[in-house]
C-alpha positions as CSV (number, residue, x, y, z in Angstrom):
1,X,121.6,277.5,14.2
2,X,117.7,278.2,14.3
3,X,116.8,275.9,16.8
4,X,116.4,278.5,19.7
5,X,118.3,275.9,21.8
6,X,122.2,276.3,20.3
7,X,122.8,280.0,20.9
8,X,125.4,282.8,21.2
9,X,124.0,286.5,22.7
10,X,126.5,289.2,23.6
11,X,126.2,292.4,25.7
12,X,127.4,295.0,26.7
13,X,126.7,297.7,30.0
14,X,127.6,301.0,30.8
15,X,127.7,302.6,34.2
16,X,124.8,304.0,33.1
17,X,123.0,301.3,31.5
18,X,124.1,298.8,34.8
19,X,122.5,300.8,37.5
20,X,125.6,300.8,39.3
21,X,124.5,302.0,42.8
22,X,126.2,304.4,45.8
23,X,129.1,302.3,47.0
24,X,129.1,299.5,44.3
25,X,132.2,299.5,41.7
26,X,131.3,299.3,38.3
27,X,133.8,296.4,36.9
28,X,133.2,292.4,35.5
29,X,133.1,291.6,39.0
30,X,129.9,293.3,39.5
31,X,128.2,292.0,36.8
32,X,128.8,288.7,36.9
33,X,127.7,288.8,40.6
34,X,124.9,290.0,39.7
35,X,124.6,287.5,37.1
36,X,125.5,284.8,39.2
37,X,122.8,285.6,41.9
38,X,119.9,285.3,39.1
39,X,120.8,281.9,38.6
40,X,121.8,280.9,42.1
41,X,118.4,280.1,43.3
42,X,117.1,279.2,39.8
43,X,114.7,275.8,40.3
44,X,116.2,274.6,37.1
45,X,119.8,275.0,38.0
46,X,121.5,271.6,38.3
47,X,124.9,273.0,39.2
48,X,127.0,276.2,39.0
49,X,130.4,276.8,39.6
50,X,132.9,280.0,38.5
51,X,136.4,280.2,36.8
52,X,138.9,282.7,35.2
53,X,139.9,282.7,31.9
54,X,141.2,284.9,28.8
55,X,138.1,285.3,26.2
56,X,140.2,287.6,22.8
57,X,142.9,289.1,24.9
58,X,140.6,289.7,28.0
59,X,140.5,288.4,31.6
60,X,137.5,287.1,32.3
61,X,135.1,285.6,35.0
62,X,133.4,282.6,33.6
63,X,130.0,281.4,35.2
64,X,129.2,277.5,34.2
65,X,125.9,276.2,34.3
66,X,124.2,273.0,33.9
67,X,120.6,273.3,33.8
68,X,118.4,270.3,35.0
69,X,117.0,269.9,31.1
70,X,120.8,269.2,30.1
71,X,121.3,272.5,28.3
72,X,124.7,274.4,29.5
73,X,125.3,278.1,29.9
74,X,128.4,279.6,29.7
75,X,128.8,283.2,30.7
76,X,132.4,285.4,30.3
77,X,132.4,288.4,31.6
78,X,135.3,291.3,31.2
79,X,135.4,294.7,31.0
80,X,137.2,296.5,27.9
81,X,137.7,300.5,29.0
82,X,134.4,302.3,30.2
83,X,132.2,298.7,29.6
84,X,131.6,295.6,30.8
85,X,130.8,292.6,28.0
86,X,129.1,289.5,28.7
87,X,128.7,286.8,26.3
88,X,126.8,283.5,26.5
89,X,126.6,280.2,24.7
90,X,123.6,278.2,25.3
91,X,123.5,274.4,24.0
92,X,124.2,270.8,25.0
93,X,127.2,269.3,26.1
94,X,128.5,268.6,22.6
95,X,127.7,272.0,21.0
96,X,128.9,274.2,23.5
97,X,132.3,272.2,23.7
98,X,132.3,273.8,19.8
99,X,130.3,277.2,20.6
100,X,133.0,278.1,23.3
101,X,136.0,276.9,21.2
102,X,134.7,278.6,18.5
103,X,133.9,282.2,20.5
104,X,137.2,282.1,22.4
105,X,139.0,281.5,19.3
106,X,137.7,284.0,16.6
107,X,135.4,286.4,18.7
108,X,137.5,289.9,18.7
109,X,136.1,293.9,19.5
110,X,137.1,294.6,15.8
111,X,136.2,291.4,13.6
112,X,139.9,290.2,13.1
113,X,139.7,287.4,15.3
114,X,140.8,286.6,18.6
115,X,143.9,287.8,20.1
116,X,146.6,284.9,20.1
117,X,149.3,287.0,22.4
């Protein structure tokens, strides 16, 4: 929306890319461990809790996160054949209520919309 407060990123990791190291699995868990541990001891972090969930078809590991300013993160994670995806929507209570809706209803790998099965 512009206002570098509501926002929606998306990425996505290799094995390569994630630095997967001797003995780790590369897979969603990982990642969202590791993503998990950045916040963990985050000063600003109000409160953080995990879920599952199915974000277009995929399982997914969600990561919640209420930040002290009021702003709330929420994080999928899934992996989709050789990579793992994370997407994020940033905003307040009220806007990210709509930003999630929105992504887990019409977000898909191809741009036909979310998978309804």
């Amino acid at each position: 929306d512009g206002s570098a407060y509501n926002i929606v990123t998306m990425n996505g990791y290799t094995k390569e890319k994630a630095n997967v190291g001797e003995g780790e699995v590369f897979n969603a868990e990982l990642i969202a461990n590791r993503i998990a541990y950045y916040w963990k001891d985050n000063k600003e972090v109000e409160k953080m809790w995990g879920a599952t969930t199915t974000v277009s078809g995929n399982e997914a590991l969600q990561l919640n996160i209420i930040l002290k300013s009021g702003q709330y993160l929420i994080t999928w994670v899934f992996q989709k054949d050789d990579k793992v995806y994370n997407i994020v929507c940033v905003g307040d209570e009220k806007t990210i209520d709509q930003l999630t809706t929105y992504v887990k209803e019409t977000w898909s790998f191809d741009g036909t919309g979310a998978v309804t099965d």
